[in-house]
N, C-alpha and C positions, 0 to 999 in steps of 0.2 A: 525957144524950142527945147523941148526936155527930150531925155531919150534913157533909153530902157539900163539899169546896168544892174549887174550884180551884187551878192553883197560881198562877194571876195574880195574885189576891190577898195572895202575898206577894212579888210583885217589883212589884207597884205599875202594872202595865200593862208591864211591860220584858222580857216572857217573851221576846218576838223577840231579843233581845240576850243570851239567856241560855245559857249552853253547852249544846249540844243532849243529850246525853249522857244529863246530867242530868238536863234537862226531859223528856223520854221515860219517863225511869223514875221521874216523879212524880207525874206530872199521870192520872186522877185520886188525889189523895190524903188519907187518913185522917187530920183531925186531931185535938187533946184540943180543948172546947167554951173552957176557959180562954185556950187559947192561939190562939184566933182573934179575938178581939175585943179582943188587947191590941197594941198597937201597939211595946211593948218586944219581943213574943214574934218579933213578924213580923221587927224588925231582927237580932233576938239571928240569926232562921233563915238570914236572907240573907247574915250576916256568917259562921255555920256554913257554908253554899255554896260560900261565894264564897272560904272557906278549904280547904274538899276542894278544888274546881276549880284553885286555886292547886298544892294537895299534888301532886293528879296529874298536872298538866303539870310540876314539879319532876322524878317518879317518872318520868316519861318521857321527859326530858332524860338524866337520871343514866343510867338504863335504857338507854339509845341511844347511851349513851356507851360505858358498860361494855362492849356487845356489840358494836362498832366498833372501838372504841381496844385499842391491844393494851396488856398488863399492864405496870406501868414496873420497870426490872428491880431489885434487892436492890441500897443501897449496897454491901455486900459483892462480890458478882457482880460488880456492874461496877469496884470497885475491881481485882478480881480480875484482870481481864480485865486492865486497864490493866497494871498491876504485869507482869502475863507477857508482855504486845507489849515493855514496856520489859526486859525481862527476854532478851527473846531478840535486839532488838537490840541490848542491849549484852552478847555474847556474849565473854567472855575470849577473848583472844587465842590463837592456839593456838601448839603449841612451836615455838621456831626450826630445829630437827634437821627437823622435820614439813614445815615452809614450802621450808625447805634438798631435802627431797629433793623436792617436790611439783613444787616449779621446775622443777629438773634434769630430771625423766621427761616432764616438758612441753615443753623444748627439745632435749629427745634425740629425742621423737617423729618420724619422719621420715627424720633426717638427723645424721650422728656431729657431735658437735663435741669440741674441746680441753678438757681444764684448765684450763687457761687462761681461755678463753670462758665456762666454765661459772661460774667463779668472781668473773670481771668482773661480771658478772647476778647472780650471787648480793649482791654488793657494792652493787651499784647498788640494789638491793631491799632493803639495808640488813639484811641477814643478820648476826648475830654470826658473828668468826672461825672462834671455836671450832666453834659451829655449822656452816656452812660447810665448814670442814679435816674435820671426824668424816663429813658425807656423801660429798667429793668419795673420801677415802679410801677407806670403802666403796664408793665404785660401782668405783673402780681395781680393785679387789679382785676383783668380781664380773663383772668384765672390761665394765662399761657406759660407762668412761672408758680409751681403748685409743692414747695419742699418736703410738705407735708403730706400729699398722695405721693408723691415721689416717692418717697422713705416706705411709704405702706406697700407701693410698686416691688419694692427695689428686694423689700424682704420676702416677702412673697414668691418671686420667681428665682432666686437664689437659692433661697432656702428648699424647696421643690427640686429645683433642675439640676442645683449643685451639693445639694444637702448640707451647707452650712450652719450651723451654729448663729446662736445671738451674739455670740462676743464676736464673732470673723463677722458677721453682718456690721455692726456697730463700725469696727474699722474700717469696714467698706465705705458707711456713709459718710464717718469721719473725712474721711480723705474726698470725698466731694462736696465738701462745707456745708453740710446738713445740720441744724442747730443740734444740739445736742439733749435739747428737749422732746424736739421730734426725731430726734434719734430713738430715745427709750420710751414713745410712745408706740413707734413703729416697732421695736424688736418687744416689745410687752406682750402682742398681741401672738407672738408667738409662744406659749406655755411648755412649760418643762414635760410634761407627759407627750406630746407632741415629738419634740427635741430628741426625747431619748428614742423612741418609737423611728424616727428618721436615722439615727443611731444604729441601733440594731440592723436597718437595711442596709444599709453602707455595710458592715460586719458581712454582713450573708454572703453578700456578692462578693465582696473581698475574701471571704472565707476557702473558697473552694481554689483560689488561685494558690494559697499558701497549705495547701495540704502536698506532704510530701518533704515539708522542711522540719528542722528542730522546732520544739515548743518554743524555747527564747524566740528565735527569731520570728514565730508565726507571730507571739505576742508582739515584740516591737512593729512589724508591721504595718499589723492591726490597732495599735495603741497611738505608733504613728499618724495613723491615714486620721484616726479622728481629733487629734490634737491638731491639725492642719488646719485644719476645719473647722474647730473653734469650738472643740467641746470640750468643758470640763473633767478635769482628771477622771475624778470620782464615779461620774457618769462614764467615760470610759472604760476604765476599770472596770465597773459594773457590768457592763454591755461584754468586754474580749472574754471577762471571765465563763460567763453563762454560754457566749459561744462554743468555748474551748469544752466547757464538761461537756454541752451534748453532743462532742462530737467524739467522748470519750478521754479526754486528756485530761492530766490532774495539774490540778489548779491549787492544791493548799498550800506552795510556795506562797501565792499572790495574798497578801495582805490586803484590810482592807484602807487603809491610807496610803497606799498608793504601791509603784511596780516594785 
């Protein structure tokens, strides 16, 4: 014969402190007549209990985790990963011919330069020769190194924009490795009647700034500005003197070999 009991009787009065869960789905409960009046059965139960109650808040740790936490990834994987970031930044060097022209289409962009130029840069970026000599060569070729229009370039817009002389043009080109051939074919093309006529405008303009000072000084000025600039004494001289008469000053101090 079974008979009906509660489930206080096997937590000894402590249902209040017991996970509710469980106490909900036991009370009342069916038990065998043996295992109510033995005092091992009641521990064995409570020790049973009190080991689920343990299991499922484990199961729902773990549980809460798993669906939270994202998955940790394959040594493999992430060796993987690693190996290829190292992989691609230690990327081989690429050819020197490759570097050699990359430079040059990057300093040509814009604005012509020399042979010369292009070759100091490649030096300084430490370009092998041979490397080096095989692109400047090709681009000579494909007319993208031209020292020769250059120089004809170089005179032309200087001469114009800054009224330079052929002897200050020359050192211009000098100093950017311009053969010296195509130097003085390029400033040839500039004639002395030209020169002095460019001369004379410089004077003008510079003339009216210097009114109001002594003669000496108007002369150095003016005798100055075009000696800077690359003109010859003589031709200078020529040029300050004829300014200065028609502006009324007397000039028969001024020799003609010089101030």
């Amino acid at each position: 014969m079974t008979r009906r009991t509660d489930w206080a009787e096997y937590t000894d009065g402590s249902a209040g402190t017991s996970d509710g869960a469980y106490g909900a789905a036991a009370a009342p409960y069916e038990t065998e007549p043996s295992a109510v009046g033995s005092p091992d059965a009641g521990e064995a139960r409570r020790d049973d209990g009190e080991a689920r109650r343990e299991g499922g808040r484990a199961r729902g740790r773990s549980g809460g985790c798993r669906r939270r936490g994202r998955p940790e990834p394959l040594a493999e994987e992430d060796g993987g990963a690693a190996s290829s970031s190292r992989a691609e930044q230690a990327e081989p060097p690429r050819d020197p011919v490759e570097q050699a022209r990359a430079i040059c289409l990057r300093l040509l962009t814009g604005t012509p330069r020399t042979r010369s130029q292009l070759a100091d840069a490649l030096r300084k970026r430490e370009i092998p020769d041979e490397a080096a000599e095989e692109v400047l060569s090709r681009f000579e070729e494909v007319g993208l190194i031209d020292d020769s229009a250059f120089a004809q370039a170089w005179v032309e817009s200087r001469h114009h924009g800054r009224g330079l002389a052929r002897r200050a043009l020359a050192r211009e080109l000098r100093t950017k490795g311009v053969d010296n051939t195509l130097i003085d074919a390029a400033v040839s093309r500039l004639d002395s009647e030209q020169e002095e006529e460019t001369a004379r405008e410089l004077v003008a303009r510079k003339l009216r700034a210097t009114r109001g000072l002594d003669r000496d000084k108007r002369l150095r000025r003016l005798a100055g500005m075009l000696a800077r600039k690359g003109y010859p004494e003589g031709m200078a001289l020529r040029v300050v003197r004829q300014a200065l008469e028609d502006e009324g000053e007397d000039t028969e101090f001024l020799g003609e070999d010089g101030f």
